[in-house]
N, C-alpha and C positions, 0 to 999 in steps of 0.2 A: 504493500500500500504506500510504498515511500514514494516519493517524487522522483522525476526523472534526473533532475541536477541532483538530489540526495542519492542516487543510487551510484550515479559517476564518481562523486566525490567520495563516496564507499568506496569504489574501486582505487582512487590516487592517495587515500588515507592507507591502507589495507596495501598494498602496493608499494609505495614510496616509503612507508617504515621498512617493510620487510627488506627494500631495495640497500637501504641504508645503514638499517642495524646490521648487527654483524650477532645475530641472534635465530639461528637456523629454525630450534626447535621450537619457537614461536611462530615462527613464518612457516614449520609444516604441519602445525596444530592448524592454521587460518587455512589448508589448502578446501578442504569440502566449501568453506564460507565463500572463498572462492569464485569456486564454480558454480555454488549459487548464486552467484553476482552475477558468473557468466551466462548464464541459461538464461536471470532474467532481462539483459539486454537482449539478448537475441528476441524472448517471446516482445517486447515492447517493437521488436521490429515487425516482424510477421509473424505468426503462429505455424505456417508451413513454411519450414525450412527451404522448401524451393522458392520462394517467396523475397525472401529477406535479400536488403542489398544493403545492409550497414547500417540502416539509417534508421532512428527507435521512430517509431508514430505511433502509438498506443500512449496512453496517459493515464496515469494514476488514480485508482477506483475515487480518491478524498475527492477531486473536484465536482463529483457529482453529476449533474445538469450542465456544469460551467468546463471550460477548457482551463488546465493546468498551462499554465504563465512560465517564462524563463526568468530570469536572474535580470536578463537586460530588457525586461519591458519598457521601463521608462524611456529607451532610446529611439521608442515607435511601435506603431503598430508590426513591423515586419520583424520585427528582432522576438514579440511577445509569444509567438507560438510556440509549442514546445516538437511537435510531429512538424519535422523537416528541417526544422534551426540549424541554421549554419554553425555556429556556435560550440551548440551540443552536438553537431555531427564530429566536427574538430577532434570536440573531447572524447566522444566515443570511438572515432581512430585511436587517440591517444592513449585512452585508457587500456584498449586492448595492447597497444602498444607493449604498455606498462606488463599486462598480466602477464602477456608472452613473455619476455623476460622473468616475471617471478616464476614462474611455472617454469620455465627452464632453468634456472638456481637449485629450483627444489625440487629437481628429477624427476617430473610430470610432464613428460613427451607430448602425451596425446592430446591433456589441455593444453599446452602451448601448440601445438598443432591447431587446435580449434581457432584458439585463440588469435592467433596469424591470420587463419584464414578470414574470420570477420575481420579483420583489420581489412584484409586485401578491399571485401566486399567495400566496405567504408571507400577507402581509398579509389575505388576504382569508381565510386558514384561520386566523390567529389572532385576525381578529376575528369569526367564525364559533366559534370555540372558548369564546368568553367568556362566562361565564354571570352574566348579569343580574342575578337572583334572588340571588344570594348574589355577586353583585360578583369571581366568583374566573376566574382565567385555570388552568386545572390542569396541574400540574409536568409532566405528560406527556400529548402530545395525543391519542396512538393510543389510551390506556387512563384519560380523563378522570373526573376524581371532584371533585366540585364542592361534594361534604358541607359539610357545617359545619366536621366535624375533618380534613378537605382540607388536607396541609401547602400552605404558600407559600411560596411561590420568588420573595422579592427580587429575588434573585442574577439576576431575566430582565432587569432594568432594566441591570447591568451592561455589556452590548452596545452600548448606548446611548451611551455617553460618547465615545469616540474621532469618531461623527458630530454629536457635541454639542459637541465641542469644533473639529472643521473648519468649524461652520457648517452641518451639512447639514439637521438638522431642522427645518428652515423648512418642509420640504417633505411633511415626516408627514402633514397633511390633501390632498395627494393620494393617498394610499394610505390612511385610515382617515376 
């Protein structure tokens, strides 16, 4: 029932410790928590696995009636969605980013296997999304606008830091 930025940021809490400490057998107690982090980014994407391309659009039973909001609502209506956000697509690259690396620390093949692989899914829909012609990535992927007066979303780079700062982007040109 958590939110979709709650559930990420479980991911780069849960992640970026175990990356850091030098504390094995805490970080292979956390691995089932895991993978339930991983299962449920995928189901927020599509519930049939052939289905899914990265990207979460499902939203959190709390909102109800209403649509669950991101972090950068305030910077407009295009940034406020939570199913397609640029944003949270970013981080949900990143985040798998992250896991494939802890899952590989902690001699779990297959979920870093997984875990890659949505990344690729990710990666390969946002660089599918990118429009050349006018150099724009659009704040929301499901309802892309590439205009000229197309806001921009900085704020997508912000994802990026915490596997910039472990070391992990070395690894970006296998996925882009």
């Amino acid at each position: 029932l958590t939110s979709t930025e709650d559930l990420l940021n479980g991911v780069y809490m849960l992640t970026s410790y175990a990356l850091l400490a030098d504390d094995t057998p805490w970080a292979k107690t956390r691995l089932p928590f895991a993978r339930d982090l991983m299962v449920n980014m995928e189901n927020r994407d599509h519930w049939d696995p052939e289905k899914r391309n990265g990207i979460m659009k499902a939203q959190s039973e709390r909102v109800g009636a209403g649509a669950e909001i991101c972090d950068l609502a305030p910077l407009g209506e295009s940034f406020a969605a939570v199913p397609g956000n640029l944003y949270l697509a970013v981080k949900t690259f990143c985040a798998n980013l992250l896991l494939t690396t802890y899952y590989q620390n902690n001699n779990d093949l297959h979920s870093a296997d997984y875990s890659y692989a949505y990344a690729q899914k990710t990666a390969k829909t946002l660089a599918a999304a990118f429009d050349a012609a006018t150099g724009i990535l659009p704040a929301n992927l499901l309802s892309p606008d590439t205009s000229a007066a197309a806001p921009r979303l900085i704020a997508a780079l912000d994802p990026l830091a915490i596997p910039t700062y472990l070391g992990l982007t070395t690894t970006l040109p296998e996925y882009f």
